[in-house]
C-alpha positions in Angstrom: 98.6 58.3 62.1 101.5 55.9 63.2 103.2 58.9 64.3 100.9 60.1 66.3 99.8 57.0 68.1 103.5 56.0 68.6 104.3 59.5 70.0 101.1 59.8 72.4 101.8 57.7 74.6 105.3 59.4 75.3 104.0 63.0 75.7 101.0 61.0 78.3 104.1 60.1 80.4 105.6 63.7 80.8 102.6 65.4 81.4 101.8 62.4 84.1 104.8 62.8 85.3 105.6 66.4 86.1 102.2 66.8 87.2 102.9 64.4 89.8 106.1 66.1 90.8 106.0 67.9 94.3 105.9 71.9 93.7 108.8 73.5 94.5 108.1 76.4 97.1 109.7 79.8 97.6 112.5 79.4 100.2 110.9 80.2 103.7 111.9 83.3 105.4 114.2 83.0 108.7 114.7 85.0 112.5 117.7 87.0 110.6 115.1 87.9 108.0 112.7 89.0 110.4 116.0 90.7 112.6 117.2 92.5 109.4 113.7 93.7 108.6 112.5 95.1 111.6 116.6 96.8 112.0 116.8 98.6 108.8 113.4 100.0 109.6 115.1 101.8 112.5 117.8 102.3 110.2 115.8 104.2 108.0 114.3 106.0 110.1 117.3 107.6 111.5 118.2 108.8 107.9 115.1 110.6 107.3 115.4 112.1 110.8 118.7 113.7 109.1 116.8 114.7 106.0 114.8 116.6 108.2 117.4 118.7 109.2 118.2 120.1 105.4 115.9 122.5 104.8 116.7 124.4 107.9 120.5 124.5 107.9 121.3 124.9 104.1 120.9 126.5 100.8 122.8 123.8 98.9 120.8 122.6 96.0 122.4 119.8 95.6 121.8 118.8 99.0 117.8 119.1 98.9 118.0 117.3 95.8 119.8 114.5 97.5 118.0 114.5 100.7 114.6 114.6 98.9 115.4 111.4 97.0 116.9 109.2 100.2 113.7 110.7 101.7 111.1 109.2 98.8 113.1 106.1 98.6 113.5 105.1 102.6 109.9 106.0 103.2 108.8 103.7 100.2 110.9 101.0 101.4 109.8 101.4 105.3 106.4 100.7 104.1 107.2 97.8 102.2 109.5 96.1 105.2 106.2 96.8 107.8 103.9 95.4 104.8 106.4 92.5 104.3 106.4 91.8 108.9 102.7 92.2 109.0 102.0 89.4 106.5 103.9 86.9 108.6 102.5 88.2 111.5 105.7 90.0 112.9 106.2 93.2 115.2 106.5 96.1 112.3 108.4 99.3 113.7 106.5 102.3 113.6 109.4 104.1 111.6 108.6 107.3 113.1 111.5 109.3 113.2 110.6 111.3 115.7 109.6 108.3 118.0 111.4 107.6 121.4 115.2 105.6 120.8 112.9 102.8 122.8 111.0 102.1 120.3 113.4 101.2 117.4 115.8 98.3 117.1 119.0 99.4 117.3 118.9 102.7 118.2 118.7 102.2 122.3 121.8 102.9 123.2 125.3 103.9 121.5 126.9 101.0 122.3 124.0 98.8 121.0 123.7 101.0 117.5 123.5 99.2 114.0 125.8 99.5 112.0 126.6 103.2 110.8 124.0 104.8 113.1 124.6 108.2 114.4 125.3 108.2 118.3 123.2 111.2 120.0 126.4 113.2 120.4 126.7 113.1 116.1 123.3 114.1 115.7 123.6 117.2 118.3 126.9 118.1 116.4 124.7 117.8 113.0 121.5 119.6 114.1 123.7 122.7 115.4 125.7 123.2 111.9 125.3 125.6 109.4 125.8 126.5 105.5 128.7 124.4 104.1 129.6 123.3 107.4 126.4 121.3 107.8 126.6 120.4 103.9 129.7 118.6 104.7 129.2 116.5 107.9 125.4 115.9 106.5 127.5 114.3 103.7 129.9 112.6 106.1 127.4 111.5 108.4 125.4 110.0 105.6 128.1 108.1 104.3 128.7 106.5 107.1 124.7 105.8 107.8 124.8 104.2 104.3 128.1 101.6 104.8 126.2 100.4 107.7 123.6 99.5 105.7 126.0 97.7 103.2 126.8 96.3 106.2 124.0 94.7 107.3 122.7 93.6 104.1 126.3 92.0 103.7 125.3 90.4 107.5 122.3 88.8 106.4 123.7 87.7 103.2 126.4 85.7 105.1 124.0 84.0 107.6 123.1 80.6 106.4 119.7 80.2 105.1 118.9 83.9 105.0 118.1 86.2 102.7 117.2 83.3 100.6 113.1 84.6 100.2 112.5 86.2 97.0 111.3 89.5 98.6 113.8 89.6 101.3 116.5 88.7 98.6 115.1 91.5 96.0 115.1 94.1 98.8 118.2 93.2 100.0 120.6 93.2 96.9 118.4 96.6 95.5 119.7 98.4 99.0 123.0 97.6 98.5 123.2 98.9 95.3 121.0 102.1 95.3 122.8 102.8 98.9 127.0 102.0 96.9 125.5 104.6 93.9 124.6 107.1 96.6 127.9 106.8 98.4 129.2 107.5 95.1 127.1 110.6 94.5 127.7 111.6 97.4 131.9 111.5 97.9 131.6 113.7 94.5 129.4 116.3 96.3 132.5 116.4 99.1 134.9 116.5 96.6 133.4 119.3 95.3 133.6 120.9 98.8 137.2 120.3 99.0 136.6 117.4 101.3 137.5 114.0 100.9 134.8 111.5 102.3 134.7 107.8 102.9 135.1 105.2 100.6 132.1 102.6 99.9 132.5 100.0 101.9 133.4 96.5 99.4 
C-alpha cells in the first residue's frame, strides 16, 4: 500500500505532464510540394501517352508487359497527386494525355520541358517506328522519361523544407525507387536487343 501511494503521485506527474505537451503536427506542405505535384502529373501523363503507342507498333511481349504495368502504376499515382492538390485546395492537372501541351506543366514548349520529357520532334520519331525498331527507342525514350523523374524527385528532395509531408515524402521516395527498378528492367530488355541503354541516373 506504501508502494502504491509513494508511486502515484509520480505516474500523476507524467500523465499531467505529456498531456499538457503541445502536439506535434505533420510537417506542412510547401509551393515546391505543390510545383512537384502538379509537374509529375504532366510528367505522367506524357508516359502513358507513349504506352499508348505499344499496341500499334509492336509484337514484343515483353514490351506490353512493361507498358501495361507503367500504365496501372502512373494512372494510380495521377489520381492520388490530383486527390492529394484538391484537398489543399490546389489546381489538379487533368492528366489527360491527349490534352493540349497548354494544359500541362512543363510540357509548353521544348525549351521549358521537365526533366526527361520527350520534345514533339522525339515523339513523331516514336509514333512513326516499327517492330524492334520502335521496341528499342520506346525503351530509350522511356529511360530517359524515367531519369527525369529521378530528377525531379532528387529536386524536391534538395529544396529546403520540402518533401518533408508524410504523403509528399512517401510518394516521393516510392517514385524513385519503382522508376531506378524499371530503368533496371528495362536496360536488360535493350541488352537483350543488342542495344546498350542509359544508365540510372545516381
Amino acid at each position: 500500500m506504501k508502494l502504491w501511494n509513494h508511486t502515484w503521485p509520480v505516474c500523476a506527474l507524467v500523465i499531467a505532464t505529456a498531456a499538457s505537451l503541445p502536439a506535434q503536427s505533420d510537417p506542412a506542405y510547401t509551393e515546391a510540394d505543390v510545383r512537384f505535384m502538379q509537374g509529375m502529373i504532366g510528367h505522367h501523363a506524357q508516359a502513358l501517352a507513349m504506352t499508348a503507342l505499344i499496341p500499334d507498333r509492336t509484337d514484343s511481349r515483353e514490351i506490353r508487359l512493361l507498358g501495361q504495368r507503367i500504365e496501372v502504376s502512373q494512372r494510380d499515382e495521377i489520381r492520388m497527386m490530383q486527390q492529394w492538390l484538391r484537398d489543399r485546395k490546389r489546381d489538379a492537372p487533368s492528366g489527360d494525355p491527349q490534352a493540349s501541351h497548354m494544359n500541362m506543366p512543363g510540357m509548353a514548349m521544348p525549351d521549358t520541358l521537365m526533366p526527361g520529357m520527350l520534345t514533339p520532334a522525339q515523339l513523331t520519331e516514336l509514333g512513326v517506328a516499327r517492330g524492334k525498331a520502335f521496341d528499342k527507342l520506346f525503351l530509350r525514350d522511356m529511360i530517359q522519361h524515367h531519369q527525369g523523374a529521378l530528377t525531379m524527385v532528387a529536386r524536391l528532395l534538395g529544396t529546403t523544407g520540402s518533401g518533408q509531408e508524410p504523403e509528399v515524402f512517401r510518394f516521393a521516395a516510392e517514385v524513385d525507387t519503382d522508376q531506378r527498378a524499371e530503368i533496371a528492367r528495362m536496360n536488360g530488355l535493350l541488352e537483350s536487343l543488342g542495344t546498350t541503354g542509359a544508365a540510372p541516373t545516381r
